[in-house]
C-alpha positions as CSV (number, residue, x, y, z in Angstrom):
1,X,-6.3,-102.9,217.1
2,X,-7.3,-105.8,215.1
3,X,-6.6,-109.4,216.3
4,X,-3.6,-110.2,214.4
5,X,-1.9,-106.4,215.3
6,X,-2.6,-108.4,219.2
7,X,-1.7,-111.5,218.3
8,X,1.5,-109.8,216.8
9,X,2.5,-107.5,220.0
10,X,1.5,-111.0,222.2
11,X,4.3,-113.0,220.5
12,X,6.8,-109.9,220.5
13,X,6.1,-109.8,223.8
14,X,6.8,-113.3,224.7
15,X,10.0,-113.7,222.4
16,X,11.1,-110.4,225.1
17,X,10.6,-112.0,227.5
18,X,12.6,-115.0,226.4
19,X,15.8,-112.7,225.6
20,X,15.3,-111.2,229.2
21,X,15.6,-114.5,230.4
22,X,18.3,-115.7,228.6
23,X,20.1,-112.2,229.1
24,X,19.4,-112.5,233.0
25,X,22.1,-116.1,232.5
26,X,24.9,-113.8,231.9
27,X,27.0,-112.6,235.2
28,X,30.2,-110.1,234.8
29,X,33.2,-112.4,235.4
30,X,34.1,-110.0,238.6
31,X,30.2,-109.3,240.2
32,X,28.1,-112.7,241.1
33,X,25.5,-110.6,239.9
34,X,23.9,-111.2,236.5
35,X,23.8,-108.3,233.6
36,X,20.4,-107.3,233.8
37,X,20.2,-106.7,237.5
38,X,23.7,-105.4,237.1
39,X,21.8,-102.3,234.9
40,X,24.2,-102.9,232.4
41,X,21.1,-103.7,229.3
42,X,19.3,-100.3,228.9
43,X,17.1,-100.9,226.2
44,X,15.4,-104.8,224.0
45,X,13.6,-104.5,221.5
46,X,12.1,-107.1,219.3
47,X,11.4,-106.0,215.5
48,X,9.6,-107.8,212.6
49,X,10.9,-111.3,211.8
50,X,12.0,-111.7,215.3
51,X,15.1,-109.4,214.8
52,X,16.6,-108.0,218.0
53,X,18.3,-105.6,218.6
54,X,19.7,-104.8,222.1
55,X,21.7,-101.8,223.7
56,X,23.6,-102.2,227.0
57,X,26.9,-100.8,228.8
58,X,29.7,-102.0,230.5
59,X,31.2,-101.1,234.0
60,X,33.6,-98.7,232.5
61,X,35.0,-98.4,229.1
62,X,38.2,-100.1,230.3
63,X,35.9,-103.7,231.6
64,X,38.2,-106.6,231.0
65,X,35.0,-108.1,229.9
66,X,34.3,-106.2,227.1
67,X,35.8,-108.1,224.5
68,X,33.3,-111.3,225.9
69,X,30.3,-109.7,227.6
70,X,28.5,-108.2,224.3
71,X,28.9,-111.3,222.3
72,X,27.5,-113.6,225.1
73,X,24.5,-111.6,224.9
74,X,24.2,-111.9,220.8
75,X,25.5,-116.0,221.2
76,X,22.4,-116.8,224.0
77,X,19.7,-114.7,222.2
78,X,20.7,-116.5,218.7
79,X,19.7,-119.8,221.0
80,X,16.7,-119.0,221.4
81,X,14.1,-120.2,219.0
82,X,12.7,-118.4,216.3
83,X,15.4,-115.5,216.2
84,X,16.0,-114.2,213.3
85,X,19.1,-111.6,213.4
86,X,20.8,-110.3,216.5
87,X,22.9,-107.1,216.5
88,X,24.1,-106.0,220.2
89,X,24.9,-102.0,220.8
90,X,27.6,-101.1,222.9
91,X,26.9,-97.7,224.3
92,X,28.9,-95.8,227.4
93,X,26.2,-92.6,226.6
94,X,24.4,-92.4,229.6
95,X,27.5,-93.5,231.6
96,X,27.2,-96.8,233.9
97,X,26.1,-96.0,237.8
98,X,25.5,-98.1,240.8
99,X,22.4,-96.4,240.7
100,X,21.5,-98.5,237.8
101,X,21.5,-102.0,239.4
102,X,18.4,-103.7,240.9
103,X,17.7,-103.7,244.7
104,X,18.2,-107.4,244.7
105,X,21.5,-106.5,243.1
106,X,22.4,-103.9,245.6
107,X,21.5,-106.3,248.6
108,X,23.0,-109.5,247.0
109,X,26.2,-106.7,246.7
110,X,26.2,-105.5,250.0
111,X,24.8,-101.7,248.9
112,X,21.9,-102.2,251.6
């Protein structure tokens, strides 16, 4: 791998890592639990020109929140600088499970 192919995968990297963290400020209205530990993103990835493209789930299909939960995620990775494009993927394929969340969400939820 030459210098600049590491140099790339370093700053793709590091942009990831700043969508994490700017996912990880979004909490389901009804769970004091943030999206990420939730389980609800299953998949970041950060393309050329600092596109991203994101796939997550919801609780259920009926969420309340999923007119506003999707579009939180695109409106705080758009903050962050050097973005380029954002597109969010709603997906219900596999299905959402408790299983999914974090142990610090299941003991900050009472699962432990």
């Amino acid at each position: 791998m030459s210098s600049e192919e590491t140099k790339l995968n370093h700053d793709d990297e590091a942009l990831k890592e700043k969508v994490l963290d700017a996912i990880k400020t979004i909490y389901d209205p009804e769970i004091p639990v943030n999206i990420y530990e939730l389980g609800l993103i299953y998949d970041i990835n950060v393309f050329p020109v600092n596109n991203v493209h994101v796939v997550m789930t919801l609780t259920s299909p009926s969420c309340p929140s999923a007119g506003t939960i999707p579009g939180e995620v695109e409106q705080k990775i758009r903050e962050i600088e050097g973005i380029n494009d954002v597109s969010v993927e709603l997906t219900f394929d596999p299905p959402y499970h408790q299983d999914m969340m974090s142990e610090a969400a299941k003991l900050e939820l009472g699962f432990l």
